[in-house]
Biopython code that builds the backbone (N, CA, C, O; Angstrom):
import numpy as np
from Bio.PDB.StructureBuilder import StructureBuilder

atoms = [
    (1, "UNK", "N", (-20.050, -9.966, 0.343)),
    (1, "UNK", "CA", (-19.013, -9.057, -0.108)),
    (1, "UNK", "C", (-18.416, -8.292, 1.076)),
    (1, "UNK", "O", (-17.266, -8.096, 1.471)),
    (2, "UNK", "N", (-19.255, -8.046, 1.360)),
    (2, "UNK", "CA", (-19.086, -7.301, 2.818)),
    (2, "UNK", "C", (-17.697, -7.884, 4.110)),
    (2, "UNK", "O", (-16.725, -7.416, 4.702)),
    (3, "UNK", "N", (-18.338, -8.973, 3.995)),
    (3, "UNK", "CA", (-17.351, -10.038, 5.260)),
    (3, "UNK", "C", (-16.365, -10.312, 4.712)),
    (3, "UNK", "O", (-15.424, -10.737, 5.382)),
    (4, "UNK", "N", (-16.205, -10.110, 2.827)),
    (4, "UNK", "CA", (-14.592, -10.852, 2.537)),
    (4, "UNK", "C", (-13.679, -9.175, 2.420)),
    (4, "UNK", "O", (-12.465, -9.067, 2.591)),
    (5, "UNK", "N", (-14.489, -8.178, 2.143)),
    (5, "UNK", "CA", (-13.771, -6.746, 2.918)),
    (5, "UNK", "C", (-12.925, -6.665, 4.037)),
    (5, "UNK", "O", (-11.824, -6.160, 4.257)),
    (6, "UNK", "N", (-13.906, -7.425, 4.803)),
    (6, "UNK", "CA", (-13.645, -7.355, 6.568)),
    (6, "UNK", "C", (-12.175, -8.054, 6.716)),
    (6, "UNK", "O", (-11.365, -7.354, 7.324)),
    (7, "UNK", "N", (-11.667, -9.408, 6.229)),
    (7, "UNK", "CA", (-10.605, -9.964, 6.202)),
    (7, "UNK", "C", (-9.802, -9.750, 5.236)),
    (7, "UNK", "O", (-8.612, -9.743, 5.553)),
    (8, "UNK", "N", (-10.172, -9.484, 3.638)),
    (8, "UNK", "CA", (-9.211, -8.984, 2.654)),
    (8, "UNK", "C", (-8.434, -7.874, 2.672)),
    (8, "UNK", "O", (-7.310, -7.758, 2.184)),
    (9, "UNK", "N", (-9.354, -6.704, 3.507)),
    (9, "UNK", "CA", (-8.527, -5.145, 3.930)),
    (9, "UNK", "C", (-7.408, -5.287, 4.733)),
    (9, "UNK", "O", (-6.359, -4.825, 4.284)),
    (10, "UNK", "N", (-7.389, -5.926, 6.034)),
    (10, "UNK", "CA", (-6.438, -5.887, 7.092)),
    (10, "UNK", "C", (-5.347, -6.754, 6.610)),
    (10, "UNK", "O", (-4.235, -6.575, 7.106)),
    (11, "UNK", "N", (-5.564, -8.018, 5.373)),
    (11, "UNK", "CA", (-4.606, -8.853, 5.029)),
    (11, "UNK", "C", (-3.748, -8.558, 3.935)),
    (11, "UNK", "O", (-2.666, -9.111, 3.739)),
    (12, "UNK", "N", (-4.318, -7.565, 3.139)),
    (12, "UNK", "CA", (-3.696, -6.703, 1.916)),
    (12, "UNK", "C", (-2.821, -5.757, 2.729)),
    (12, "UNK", "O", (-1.640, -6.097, 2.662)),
    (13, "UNK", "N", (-3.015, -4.769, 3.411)),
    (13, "UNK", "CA", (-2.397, -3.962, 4.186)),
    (13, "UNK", "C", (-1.668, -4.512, 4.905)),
    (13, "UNK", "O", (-1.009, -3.568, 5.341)),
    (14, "UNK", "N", (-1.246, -5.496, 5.422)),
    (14, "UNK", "CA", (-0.510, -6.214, 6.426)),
    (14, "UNK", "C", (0.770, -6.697, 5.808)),
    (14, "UNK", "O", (1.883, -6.596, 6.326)),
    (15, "UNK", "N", (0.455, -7.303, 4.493)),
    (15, "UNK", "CA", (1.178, -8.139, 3.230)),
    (15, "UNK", "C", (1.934, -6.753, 2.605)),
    (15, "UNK", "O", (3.123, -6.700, 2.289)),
    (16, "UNK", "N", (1.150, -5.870, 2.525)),
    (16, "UNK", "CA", (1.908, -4.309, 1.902)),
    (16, "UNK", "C", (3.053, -4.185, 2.577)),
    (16, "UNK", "O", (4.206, -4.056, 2.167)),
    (17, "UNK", "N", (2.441, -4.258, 4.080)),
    (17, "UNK", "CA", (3.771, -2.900, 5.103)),
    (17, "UNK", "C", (4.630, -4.324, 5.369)),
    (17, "UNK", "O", (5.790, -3.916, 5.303)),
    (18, "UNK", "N", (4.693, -5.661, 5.614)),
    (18, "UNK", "CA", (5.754, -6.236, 5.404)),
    (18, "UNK", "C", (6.380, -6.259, 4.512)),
    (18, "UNK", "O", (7.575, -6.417, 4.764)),
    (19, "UNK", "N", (5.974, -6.114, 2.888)),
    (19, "UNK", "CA", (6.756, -6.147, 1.812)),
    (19, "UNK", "C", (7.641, -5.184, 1.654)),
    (19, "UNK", "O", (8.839, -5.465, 1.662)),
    (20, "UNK", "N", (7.197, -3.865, 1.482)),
    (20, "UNK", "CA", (7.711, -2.768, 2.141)),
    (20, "UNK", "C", (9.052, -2.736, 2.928)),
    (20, "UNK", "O", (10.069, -2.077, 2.709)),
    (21, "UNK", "N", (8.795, -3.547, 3.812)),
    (21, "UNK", "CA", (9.839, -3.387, 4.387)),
    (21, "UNK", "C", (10.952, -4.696, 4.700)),
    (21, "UNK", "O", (11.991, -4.509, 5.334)),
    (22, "UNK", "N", (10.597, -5.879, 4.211)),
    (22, "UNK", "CA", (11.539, -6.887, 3.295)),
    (22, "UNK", "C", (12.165, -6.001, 2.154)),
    (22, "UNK", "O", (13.320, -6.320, 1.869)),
    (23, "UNK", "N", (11.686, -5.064, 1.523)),
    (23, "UNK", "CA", (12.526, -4.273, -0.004)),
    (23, "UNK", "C", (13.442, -3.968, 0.675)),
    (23, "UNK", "O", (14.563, -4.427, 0.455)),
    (24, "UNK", "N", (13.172, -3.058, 1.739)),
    (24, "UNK", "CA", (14.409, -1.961, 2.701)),
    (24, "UNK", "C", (15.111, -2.865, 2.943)),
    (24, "UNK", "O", (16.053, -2.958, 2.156)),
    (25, "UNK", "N", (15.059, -3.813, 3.933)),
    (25, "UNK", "CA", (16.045, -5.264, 4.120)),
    (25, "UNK", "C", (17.090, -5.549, 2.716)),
    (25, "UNK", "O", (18.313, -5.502, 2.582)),
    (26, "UNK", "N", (16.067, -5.830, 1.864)),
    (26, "UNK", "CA", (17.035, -6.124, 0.963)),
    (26, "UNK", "C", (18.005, -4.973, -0.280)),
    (26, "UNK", "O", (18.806, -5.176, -1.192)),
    (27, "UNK", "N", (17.342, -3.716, 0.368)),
    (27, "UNK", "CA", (17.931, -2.943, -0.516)),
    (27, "UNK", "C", (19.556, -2.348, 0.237)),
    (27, "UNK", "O", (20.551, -1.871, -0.308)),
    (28, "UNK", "N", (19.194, -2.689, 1.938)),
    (28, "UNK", "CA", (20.533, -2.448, 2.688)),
    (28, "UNK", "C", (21.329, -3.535, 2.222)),
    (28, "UNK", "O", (22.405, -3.096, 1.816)),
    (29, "UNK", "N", (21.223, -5.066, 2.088)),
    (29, "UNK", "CA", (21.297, -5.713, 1.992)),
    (29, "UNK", "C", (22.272, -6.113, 0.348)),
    (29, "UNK", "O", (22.960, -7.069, -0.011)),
    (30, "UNK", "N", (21.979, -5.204, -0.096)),
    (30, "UNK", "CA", (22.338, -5.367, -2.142)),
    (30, "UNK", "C", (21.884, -6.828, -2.428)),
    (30, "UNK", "O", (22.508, -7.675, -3.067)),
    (31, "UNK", "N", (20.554, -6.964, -1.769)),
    (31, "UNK", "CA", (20.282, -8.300, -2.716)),
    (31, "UNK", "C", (19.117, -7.822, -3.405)),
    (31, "UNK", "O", (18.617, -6.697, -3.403)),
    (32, "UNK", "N", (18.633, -9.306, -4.237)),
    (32, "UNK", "CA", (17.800, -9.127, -5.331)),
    (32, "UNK", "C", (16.501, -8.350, -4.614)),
    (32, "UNK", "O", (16.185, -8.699, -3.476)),
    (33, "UNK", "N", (15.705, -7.225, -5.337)),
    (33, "UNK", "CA", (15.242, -6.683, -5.140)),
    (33, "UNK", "C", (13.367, -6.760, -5.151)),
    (33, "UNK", "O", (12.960, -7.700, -5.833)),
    (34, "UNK", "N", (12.618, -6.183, -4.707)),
    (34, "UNK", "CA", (11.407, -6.637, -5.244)),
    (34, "UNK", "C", (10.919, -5.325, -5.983)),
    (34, "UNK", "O", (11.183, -4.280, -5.389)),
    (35, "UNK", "N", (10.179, -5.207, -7.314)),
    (35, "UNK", "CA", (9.816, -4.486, -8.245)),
    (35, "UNK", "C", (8.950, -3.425, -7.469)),
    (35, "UNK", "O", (8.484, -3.489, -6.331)),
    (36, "UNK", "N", (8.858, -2.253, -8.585)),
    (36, "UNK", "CA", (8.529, -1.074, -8.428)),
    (36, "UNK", "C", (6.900, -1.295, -8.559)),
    (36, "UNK", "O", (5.939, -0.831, -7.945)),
    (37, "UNK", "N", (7.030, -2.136, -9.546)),
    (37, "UNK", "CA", (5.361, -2.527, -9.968)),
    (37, "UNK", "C", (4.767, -2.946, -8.678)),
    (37, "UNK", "O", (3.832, -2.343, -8.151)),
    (38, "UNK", "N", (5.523, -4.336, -8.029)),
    (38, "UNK", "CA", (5.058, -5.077, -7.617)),
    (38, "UNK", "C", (4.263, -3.829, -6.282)),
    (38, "UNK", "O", (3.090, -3.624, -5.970)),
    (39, "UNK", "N", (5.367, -3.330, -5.873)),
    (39, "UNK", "CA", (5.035, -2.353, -4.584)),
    (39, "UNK", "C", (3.874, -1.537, -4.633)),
    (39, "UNK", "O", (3.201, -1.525, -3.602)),
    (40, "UNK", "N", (3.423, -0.749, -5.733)),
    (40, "UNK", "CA", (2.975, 0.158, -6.247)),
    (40, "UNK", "C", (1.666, -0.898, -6.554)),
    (40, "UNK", "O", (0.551, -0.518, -6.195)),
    (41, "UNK", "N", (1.783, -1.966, -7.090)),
    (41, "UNK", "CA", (0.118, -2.416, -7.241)),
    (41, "UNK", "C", (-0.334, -3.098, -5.955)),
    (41, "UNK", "O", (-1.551, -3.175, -5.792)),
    (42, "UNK", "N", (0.437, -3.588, -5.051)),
    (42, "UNK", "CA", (0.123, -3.960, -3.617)),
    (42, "UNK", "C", (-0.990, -2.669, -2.683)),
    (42, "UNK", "O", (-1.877, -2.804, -1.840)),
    (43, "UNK", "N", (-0.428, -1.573, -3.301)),
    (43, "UNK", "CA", (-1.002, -0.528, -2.759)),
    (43, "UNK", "C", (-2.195, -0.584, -3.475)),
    (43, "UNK", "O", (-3.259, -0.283, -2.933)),
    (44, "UNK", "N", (-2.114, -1.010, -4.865)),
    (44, "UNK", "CA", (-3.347, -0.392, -5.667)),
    (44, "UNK", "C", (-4.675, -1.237, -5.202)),
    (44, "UNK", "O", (-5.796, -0.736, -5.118)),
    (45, "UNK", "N", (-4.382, -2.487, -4.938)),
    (45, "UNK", "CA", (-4.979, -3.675, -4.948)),
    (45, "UNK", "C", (-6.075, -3.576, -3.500)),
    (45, "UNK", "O", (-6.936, -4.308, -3.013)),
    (46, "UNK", "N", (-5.544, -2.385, -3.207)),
    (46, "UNK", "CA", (-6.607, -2.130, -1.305)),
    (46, "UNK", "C", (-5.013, -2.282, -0.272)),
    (46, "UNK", "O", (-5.139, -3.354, 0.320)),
    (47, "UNK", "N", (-3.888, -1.748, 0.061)),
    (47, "UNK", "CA", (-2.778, -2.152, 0.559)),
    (47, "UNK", "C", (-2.248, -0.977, 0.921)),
    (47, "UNK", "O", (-1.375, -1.129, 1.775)),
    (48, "UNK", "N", (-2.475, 0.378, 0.537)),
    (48, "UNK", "CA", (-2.135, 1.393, 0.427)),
    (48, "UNK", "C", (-1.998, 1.818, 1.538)),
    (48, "UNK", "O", (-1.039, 2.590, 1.553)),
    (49, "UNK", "N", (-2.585, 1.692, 2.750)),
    (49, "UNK", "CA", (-2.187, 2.061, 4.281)),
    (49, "UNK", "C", (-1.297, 1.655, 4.875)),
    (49, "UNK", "O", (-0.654, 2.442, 5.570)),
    (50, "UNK", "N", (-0.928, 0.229, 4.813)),
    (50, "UNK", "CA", (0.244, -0.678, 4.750)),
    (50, "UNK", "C", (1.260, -0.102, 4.081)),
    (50, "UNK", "O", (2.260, 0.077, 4.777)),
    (51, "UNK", "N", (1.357, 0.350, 2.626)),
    (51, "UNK", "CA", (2.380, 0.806, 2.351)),
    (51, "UNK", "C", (3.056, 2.074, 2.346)),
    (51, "UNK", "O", (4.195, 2.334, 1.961)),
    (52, "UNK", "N", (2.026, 2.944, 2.917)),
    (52, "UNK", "CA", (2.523, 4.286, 3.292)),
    (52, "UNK", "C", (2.974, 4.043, 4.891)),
    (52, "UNK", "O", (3.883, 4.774, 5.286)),
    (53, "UNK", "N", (2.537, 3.288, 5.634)),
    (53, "UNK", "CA", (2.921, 3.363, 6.860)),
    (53, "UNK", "C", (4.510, 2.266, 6.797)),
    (53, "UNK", "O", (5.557, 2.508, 7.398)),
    (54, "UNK", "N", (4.218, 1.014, 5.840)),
    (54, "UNK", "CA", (5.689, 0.684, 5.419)),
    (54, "UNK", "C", (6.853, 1.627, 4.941)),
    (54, "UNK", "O", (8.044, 1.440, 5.190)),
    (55, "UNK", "N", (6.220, 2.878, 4.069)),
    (55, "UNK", "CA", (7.421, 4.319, 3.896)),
    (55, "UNK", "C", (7.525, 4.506, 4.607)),
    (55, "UNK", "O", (8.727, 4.479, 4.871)),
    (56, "UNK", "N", (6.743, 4.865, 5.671)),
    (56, "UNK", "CA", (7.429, 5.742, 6.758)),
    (56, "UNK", "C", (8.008, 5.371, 7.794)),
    (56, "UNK", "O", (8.914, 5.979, 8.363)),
    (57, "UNK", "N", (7.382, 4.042, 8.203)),
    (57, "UNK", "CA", (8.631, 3.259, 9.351)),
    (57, "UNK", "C", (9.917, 2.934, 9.136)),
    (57, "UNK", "O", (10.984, 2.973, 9.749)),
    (58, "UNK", "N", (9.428, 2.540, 7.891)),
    (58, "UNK", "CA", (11.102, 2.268, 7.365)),
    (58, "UNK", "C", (11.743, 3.191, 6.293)),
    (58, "UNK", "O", (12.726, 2.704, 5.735)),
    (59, "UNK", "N", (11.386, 4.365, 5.926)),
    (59, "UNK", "CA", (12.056, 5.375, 5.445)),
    (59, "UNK", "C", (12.456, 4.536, 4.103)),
    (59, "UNK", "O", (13.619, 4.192, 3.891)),
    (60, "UNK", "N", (11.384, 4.243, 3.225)),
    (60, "UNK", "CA", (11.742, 3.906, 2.312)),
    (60, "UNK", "C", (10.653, 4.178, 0.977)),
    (60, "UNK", "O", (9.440, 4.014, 1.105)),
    (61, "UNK", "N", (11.162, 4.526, -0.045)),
    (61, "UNK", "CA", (10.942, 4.762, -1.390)),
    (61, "UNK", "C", (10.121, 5.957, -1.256)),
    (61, "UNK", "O", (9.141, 6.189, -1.963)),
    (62, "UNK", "N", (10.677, 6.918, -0.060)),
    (62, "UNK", "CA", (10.140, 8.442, 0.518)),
    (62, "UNK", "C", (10.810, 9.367, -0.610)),
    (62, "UNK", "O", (10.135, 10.289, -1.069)),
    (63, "UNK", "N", (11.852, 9.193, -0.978)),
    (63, "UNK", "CA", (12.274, 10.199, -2.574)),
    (63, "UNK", "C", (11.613, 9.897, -3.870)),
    (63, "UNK", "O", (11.365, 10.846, -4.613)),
    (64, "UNK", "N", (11.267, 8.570, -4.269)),
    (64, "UNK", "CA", (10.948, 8.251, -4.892)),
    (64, "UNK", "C", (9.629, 9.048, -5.488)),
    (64, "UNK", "O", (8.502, 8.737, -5.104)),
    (65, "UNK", "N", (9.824, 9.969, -6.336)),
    (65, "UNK", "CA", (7.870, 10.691, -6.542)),
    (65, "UNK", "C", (6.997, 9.963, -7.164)),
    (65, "UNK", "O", (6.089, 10.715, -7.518)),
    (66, "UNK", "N", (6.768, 8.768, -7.523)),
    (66, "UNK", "CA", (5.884, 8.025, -7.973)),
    (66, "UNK", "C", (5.352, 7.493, -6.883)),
    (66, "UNK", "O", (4.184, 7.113, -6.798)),
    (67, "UNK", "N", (5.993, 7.455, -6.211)),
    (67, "UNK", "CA", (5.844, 7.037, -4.268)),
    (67, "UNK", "C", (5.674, 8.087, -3.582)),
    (67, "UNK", "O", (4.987, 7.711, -2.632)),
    (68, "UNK", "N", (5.885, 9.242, -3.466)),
    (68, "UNK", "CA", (5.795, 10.216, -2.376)),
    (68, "UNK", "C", (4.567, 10.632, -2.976)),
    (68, "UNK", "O", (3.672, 10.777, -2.143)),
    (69, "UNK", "N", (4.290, 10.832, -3.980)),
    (69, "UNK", "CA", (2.900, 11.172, -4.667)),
    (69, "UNK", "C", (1.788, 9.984, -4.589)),
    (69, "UNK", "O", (0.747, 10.022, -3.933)),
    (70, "UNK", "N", (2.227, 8.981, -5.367)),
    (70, "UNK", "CA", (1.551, 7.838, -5.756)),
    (70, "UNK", "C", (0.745, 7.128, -4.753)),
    (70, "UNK", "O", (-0.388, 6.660, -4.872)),
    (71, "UNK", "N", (1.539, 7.135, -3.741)),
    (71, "UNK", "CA", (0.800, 6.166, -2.749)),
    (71, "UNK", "C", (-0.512, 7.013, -1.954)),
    (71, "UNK", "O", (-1.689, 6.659, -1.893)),
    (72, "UNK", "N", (0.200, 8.383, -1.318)),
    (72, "UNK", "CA", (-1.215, 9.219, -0.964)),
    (72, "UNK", "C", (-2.534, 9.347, -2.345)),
    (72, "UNK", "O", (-3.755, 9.503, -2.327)),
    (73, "UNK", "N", (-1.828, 9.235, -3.096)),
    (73, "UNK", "CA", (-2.894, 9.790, -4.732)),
    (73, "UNK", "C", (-3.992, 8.187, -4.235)),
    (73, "UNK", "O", (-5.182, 8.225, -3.922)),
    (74, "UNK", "N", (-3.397, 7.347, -4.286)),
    (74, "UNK", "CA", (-4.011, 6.067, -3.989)),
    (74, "UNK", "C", (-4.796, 6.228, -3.245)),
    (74, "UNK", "O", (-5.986, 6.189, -3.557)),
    (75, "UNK", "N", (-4.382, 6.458, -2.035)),
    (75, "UNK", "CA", (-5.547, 6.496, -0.335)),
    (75, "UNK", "C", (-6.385, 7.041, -0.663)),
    (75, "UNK", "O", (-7.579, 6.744, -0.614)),
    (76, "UNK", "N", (-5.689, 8.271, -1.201)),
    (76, "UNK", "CA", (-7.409, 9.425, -1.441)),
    (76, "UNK", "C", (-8.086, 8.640, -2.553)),
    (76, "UNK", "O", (-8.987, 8.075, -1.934)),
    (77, "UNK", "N", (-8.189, 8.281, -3.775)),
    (77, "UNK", "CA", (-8.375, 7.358, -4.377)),
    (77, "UNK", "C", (-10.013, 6.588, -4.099)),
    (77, "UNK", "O", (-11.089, 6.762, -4.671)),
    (78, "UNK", "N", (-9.424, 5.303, -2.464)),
    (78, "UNK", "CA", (-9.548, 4.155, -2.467)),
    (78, "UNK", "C", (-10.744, 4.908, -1.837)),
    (78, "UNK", "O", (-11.881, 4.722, -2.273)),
    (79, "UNK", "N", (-10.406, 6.063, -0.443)),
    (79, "UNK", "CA", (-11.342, 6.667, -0.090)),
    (79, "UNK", "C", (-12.605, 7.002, -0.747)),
    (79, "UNK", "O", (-13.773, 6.711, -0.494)),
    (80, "UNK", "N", (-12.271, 7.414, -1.291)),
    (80, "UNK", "CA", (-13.652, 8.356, -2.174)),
    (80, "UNK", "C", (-14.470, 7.055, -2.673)),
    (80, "UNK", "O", (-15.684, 6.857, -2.636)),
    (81, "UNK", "N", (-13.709, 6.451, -3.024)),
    (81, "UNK", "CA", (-14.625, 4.919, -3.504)),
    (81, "UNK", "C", (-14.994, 3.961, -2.749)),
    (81, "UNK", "O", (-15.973, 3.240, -2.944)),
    (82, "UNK", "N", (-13.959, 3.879, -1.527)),
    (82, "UNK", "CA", (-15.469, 3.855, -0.387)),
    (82, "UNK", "C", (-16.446, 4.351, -0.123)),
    (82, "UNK", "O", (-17.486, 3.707, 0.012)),
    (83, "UNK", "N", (-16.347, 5.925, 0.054)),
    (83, "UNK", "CA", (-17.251, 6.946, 0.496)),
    (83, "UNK", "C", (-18.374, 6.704, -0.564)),
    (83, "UNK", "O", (-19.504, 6.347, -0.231)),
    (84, "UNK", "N", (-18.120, 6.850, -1.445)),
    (84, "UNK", "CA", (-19.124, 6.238, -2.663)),
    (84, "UNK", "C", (-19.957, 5.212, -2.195)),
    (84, "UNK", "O", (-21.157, 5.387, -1.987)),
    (85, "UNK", "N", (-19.256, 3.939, -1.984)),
    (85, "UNK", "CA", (-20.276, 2.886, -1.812)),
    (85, "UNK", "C", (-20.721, 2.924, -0.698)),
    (85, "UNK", "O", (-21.654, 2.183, -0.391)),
    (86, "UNK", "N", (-20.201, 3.744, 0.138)),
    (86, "UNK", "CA", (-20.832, 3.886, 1.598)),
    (86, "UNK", "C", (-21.965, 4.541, 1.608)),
    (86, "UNK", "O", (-23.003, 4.073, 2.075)),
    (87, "UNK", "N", (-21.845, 5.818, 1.029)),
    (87, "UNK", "CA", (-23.412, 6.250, 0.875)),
    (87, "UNK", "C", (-24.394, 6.168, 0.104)),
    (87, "UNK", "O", (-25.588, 6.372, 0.324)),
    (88, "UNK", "N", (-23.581, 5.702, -1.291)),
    (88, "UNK", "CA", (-24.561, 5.064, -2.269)),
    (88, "UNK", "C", (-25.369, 3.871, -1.221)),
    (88, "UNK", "O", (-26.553, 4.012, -1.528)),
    (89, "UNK", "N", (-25.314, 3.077, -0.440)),
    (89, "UNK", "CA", (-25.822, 2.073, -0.260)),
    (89, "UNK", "C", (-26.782, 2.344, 1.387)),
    (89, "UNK", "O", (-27.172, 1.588, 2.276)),
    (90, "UNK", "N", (-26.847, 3.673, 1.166)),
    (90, "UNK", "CA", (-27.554, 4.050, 2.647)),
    (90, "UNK", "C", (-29.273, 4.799, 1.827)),
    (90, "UNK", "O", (-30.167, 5.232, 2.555)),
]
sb = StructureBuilder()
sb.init_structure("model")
sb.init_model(0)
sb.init_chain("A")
sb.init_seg("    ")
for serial, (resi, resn, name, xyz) in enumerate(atoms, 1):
    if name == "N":
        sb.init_residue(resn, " ", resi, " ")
    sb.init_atom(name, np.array(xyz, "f"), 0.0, 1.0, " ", f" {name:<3s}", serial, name[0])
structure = sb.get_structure()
C-alpha cells in the first residue's frame, strides 16, 4: 500500500495541476470546457496540491468559493487523514 502511495500521490497531483490549467487554456480559449465536478474530485481523489497550486499559477477558479474554500477544506482534510494513519501506525 505503501509503495502504490509513493507513485499514486505525485501522479494524481501532477494530472490535477495540468488539468487545471488545460481548463484556463480553454476557458481563454471559449472552448469546450472541463467540469466543475471533474476538477473538484481530482482534488478529492489525493490531487489537491496540484490543484491549488494549478489556482494559483494560473489564476484560476480563485473567485469561485467552492474553490477558494473547497480545495484548502480538502488539504486540511487529506492531512489529518494522513496524520491519522501516520500515527495510528507508529
Amino acid at each position: 500500500m505503501k509503495e502504490l502511495l509513493i507513485y499514486y500521490l505525485p501522479a494524481i497531483n501532477i494530472l490535477a495541476f495540468l488539468v487545471y490549467g488545460i481548463d484556463k487554456l480553454k476557458a481563454k480559449k471559449s472552448w469546450w470546457r472541463i467540469s466543475e465536478k471533474t476538477l473538484l474530485l481530482l482534488a478529492a481523489l489525493g490531487g489537491s496540491i496540484g490543484a491549488w497550486a494549478g489556482m494559483r499559477l494560473w489564476h484560476h477558479k480563485t473567485l469561485h468559493k467552492k474553490f477558494r474554500y473547497g480545495i484548502p477544506a480538502i488539504i486540511i482534510a487529506q492531512a489529518a487523514i494522513a496524520a491519522y494513519f501516520v500515527i495510528g501506525m507508529q
